[in-house]
C-alpha positions as CSV (number, residue, x, y, z in Angstrom):
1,X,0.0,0.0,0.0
2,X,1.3,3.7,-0.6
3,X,1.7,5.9,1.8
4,X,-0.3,8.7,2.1
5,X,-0.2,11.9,0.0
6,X,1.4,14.8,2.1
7,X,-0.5,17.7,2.1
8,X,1.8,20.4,3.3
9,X,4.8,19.7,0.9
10,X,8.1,20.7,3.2
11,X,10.9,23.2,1.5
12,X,13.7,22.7,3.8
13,X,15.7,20.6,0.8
14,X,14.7,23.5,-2.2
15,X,17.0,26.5,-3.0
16,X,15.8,29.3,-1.0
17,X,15.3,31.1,-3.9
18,X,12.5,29.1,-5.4
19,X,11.4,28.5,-2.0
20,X,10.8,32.2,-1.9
21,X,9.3,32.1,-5.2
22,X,7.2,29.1,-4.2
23,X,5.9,30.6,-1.3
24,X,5.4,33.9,-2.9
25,X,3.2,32.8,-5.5
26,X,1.0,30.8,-2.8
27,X,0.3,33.8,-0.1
28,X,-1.0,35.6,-3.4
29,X,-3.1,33.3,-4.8
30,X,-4.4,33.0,-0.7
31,X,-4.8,36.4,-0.6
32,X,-6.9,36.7,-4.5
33,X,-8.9,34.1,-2.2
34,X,-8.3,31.9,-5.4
35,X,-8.0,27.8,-5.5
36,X,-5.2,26.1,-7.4
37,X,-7.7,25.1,-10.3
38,X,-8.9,28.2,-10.4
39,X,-5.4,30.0,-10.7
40,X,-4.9,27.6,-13.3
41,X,-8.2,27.9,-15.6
42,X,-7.2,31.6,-15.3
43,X,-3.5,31.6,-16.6
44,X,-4.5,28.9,-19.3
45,X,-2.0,26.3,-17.6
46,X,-2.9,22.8,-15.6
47,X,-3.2,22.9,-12.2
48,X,-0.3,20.5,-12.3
49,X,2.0,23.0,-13.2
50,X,0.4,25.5,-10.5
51,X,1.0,22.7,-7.9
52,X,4.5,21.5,-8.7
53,X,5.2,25.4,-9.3
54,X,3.9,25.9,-5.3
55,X,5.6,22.8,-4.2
56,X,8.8,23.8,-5.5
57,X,9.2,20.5,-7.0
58,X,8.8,18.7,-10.4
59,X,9.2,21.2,-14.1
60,X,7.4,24.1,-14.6
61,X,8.0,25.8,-17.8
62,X,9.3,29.4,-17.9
63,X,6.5,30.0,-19.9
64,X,3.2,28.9,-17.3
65,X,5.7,30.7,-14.3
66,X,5.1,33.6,-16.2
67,X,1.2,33.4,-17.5
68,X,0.6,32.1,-13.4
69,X,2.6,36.1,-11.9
70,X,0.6,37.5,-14.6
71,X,-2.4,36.5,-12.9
72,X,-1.3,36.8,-10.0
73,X,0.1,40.2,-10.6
74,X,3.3,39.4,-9.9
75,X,7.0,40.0,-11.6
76,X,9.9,38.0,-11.5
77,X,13.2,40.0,-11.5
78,X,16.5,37.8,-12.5
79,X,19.5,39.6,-10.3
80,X,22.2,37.7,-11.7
81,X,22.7,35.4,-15.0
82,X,25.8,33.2,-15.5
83,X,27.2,33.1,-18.4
């Protein structure tokens, strides 16, 4: 038998910079008082992508990240690039 689904996904192991996104991106979408699915429906993604986007875990493309802090009214700022 599987063990059950965890509901509150932890962060300690992510990067605390998509940990900050991560969380970022869920106390808006708390605050729009809007669910996952309907984040989703709204930024023409799956709530999938929302959910591994929230979670910090899986791959989200550049691309829904944006569309999802569109909707959310939210802009990502890259301080530094390697080259």
């Amino acid at each position: 038998m599987a063990p059950p689904r965890r509901t509150n996904p932890q962060r300690d192991g992510l990067m605390p910079e998509i940990a900050s996104i991560s969380q970022a991106f869920i106390e808006r979408r708390l605050a729009l008082r809007l669910t996952q699915e309907t984040l989703a429906d709204l930024a023409g993604v799956s709530r999938y992508s929302v959910q591994t986007l929230e979670a910090g875990t899986g791959s989200t493309k550049l691309g829904s990240v944006l569309e999802i802090a569109n909707v959310l009214g939210l802009r990502l700022n890259v301080s530094s690039v390697a080259e």
